[in-house]
N, C-alpha and C positions, 0 to 999 in steps of 0.2 A: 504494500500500500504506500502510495504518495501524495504527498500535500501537491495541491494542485494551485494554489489561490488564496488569498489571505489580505481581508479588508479589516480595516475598522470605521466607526462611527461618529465623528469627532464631534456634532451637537446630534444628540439622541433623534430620529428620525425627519433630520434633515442633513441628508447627505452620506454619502459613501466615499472611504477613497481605497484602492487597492496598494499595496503592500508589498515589498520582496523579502522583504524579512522583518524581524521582528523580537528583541528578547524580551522573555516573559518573566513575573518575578510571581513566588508563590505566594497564595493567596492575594493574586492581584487580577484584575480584568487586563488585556491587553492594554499597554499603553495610548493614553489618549482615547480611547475607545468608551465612547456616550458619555464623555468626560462635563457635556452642558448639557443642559436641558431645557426645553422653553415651556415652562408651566404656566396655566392659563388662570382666567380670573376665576375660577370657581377651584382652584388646587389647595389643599389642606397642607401640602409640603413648604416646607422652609427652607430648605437646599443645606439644612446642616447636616443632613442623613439620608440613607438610602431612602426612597419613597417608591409607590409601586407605580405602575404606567398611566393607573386611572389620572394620577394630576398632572399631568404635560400632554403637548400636542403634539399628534402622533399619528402615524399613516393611516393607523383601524379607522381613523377617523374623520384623516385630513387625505385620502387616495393620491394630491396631486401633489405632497410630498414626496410621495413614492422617486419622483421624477430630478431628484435634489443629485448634487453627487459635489463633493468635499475636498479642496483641498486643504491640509494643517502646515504650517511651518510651524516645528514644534521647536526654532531658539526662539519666535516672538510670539506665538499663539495665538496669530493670526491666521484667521480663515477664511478661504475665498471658497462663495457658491454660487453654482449658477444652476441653473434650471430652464428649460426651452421657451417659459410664458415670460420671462424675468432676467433683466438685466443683471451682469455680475454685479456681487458684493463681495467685498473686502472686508472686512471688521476684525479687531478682536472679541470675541463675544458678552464681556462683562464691559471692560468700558463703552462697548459701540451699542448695548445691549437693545436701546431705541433703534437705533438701526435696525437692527433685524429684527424686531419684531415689525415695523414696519415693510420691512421687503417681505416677511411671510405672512403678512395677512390677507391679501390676495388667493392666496393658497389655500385658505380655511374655509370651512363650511362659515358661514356668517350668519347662520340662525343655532347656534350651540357656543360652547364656551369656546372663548376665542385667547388668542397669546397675549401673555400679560409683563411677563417676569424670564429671566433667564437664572437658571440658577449651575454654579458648580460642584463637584463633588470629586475630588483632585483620589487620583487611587484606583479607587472600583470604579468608580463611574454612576450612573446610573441606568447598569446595565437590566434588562428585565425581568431576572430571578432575584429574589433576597439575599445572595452569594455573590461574591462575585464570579459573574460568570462569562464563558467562552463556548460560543456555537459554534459545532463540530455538523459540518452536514456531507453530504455523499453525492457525490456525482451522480453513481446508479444512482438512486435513490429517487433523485433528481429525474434521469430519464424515466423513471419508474412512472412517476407522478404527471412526467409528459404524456407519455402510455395512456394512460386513465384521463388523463383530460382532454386526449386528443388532437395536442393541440404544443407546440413548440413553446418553451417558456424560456425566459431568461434567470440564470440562477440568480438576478439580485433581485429579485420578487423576496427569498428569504431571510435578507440582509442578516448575511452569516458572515463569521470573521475567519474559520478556518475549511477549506474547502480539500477532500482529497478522494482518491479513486484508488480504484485494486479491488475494492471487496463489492459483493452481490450487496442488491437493493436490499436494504432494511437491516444487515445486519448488524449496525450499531445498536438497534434496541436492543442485539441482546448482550451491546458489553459494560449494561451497568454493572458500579461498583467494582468493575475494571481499571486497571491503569495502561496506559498510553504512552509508549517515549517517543516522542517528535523532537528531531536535533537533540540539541540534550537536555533537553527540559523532559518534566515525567509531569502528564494530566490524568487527574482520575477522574471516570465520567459518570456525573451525576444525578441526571434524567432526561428523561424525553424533553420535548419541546413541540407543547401543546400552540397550534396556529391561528390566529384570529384573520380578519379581512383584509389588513394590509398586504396580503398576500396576492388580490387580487387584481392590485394595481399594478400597470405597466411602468416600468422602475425605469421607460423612456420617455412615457407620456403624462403619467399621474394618471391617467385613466382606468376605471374598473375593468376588466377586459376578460377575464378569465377565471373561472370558479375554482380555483385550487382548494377550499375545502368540500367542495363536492365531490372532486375528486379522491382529496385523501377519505372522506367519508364510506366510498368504495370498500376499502379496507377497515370500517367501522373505527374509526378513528381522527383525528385530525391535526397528528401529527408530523412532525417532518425534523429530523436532527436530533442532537441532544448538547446539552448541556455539559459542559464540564468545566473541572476547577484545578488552579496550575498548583501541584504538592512539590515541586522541584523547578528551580527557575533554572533557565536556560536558555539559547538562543535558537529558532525554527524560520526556516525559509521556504519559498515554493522548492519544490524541488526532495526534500527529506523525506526521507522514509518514516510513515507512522509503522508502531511496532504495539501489537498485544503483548503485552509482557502478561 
């Protein structure tokens, strides 16, 4: 098995950018990775601590998010995005924070809560599990779900951060509570990775386009990848051999 691919998220569903490497530190999410988050006016979070997905804006709910893609300079932590409806922006996300919540309201449904607040969480991030966590997803797996839907997908519909090939569709669910040595880092993997509608948007257009939970439903389920959490820091590249230990 090989890493094939490796994004992170640098404000929590806005934007993606790919990766050629990457050292991981244990017990930490990928660096940079949903390191902001733009919580809206109805969010109960404070940006001192992990919070879950319900308080920020975010593709389940904003589709033409989907359509964002990222780049970080991580010596100024400046971030430039753009999007196909939307001129770039350049910001750093806390001081420019007006700024972008201006550039993504456009983007929002405008009858539900809307961007209010940018918050950070410097470490984990605020990634989507209460762990900090890292999405492990499968190329089969991936075509598997094309299969069933019929229909060609782009893998950044799953805004996954670690992407690799070699093993039969689905066989990550069965290596929970397994550990994993990618490069020289060791991940032990955690849980599935239950799917919501962000799924359904075109990660070109922000558009709904494709029922990716109808399809995993197929399989009486709707999930896709799994979770996992880094117990050995080390550094991983496309290219690495992942290893069942």
């Amino acid at each position: 098995m090989q890493i094939t691919a490796l994004y992170r998220h640098p404000i929590k569903s806005h934007g993606r950018e790919a990766m050629d490497r990457v050292r991981l530190e244990a017990g930490q999410s990928i660096p940079n990775d949903r390191r902001w988050a733009v919580a809206h006016n109805n969010a109960k979070a404070d940006g001192t601590k992990w919070a879950p997905c319900a308080n920020f804006s975010i593709g389940s709910k904003a589709p033409q998010l989907a359509a964002i893609n990222a780049v970080l300079d991580d010596a100024t932590d400046i971030v430039t995005l753009t999007h196909p409806d939307r001129d770039p922006l350049t910001i750093h996300p806390m001081r420019d924070a007006e700024q972008l919540i201006a550039w993504v309201m456009p983007l929002v449904p405008q009858d539900r809560a809307l961007p209010a607040q940018v918050m950070e969480l410097v470490g984990r991030g605020f990634t989507d599990a209460p762990f900090a966590s890292i999405s492990l997803n499968s190329v089969a797996s991936h075509h598997a779900v094309e299969a069933l839907a019929q229909s060609a997908l782009s893998p950044l519909r799953w805004r996954g951060n670690i992407w690799f090939d070699g093993a039969a569709a689905w066989d990550e669910f069965d290596w929970l509570d397994r550990d994993l040595a990618l490069g020289s880092a060791v991940l032990r993997v955690k849980e599935r990775i239950k799917r919501c509608k962000a799924t359904t948007a075109n990660p070109e257009t922000g558009a709904r386009d494709a029922d990716t939970l109808r399809a995993l439903n197929i399989l009486g389920h709707q999930d896709f990848g799994v979770y996992v959490e880094v117990t050995q820091s080390g550094e991983i590249a496309v290219g690495d051999q992942l290893e069942l230990l």
